[in-house]
C-alpha angles and dihedrals in degrees: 000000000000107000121188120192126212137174112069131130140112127312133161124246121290088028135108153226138181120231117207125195114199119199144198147160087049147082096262093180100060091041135093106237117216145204119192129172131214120196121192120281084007140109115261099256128200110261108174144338141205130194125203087261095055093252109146145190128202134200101239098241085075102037104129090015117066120039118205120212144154139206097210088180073059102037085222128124123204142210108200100192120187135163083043112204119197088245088070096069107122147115105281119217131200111206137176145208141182112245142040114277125085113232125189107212137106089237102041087075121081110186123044137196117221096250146249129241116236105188114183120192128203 
């Protein structure tokens, strides 16, 4: 599976962006889809997920927040991220896995997108 991330860019705080995640090569359908984040100097953390079936997990720092979604007649998943804080400024990564279940970990994910920059000012 070849995934390839858009929708970056700057925004002040408060506002918001959607991040889209277009795939190929795969079986899009059957996969979890994935967002992670990587701030500079940090760890790569676990943002959002999505299943097949459109069941889907946050981290808790974007729980009413971000929303996850996906378009499998698009192969595309989405981050739709409102109410932006400055601490969300990151590289935002779109990842994917086989199976059903959403996991939340770097290494659960077995196909990455090259990134997109979020960059919140205050």
């Amino acid at each position: 599976v070849q995934l390839q991330a858009s929708g970056g860019g700057l925004v002040q705080a408060g506002g918001s962006l959607r991040l889209s995640c277009a795939a190929s090569g795969g079986t899009f359908s059957s996969s979890v889809m994935g967002w992670f984040r990587q701030a500079p100097g940090k760890e790569r953390e676990f943002v959002a997920a999505i299943t097949w079936s459109a069941s889907t997990q946050y981290a808790d720092f974007v729980k009413g927040r971000f929303t996850i979604s996906r378009d499998n007649a698009k192969n595309t998943a989405y981050l739709q991220m409102n109410s932006l804080k400055p601490e969300d400024t990151a590289v935002y990564y779109c990842a994917a896995r086989e199976g059903r279940w959403v996991l939340t970990k770097v290494y659960n994910y077995d196909h990455w997108g090259q990134g997109t920059q979020v960059t919140v000012s205050s």
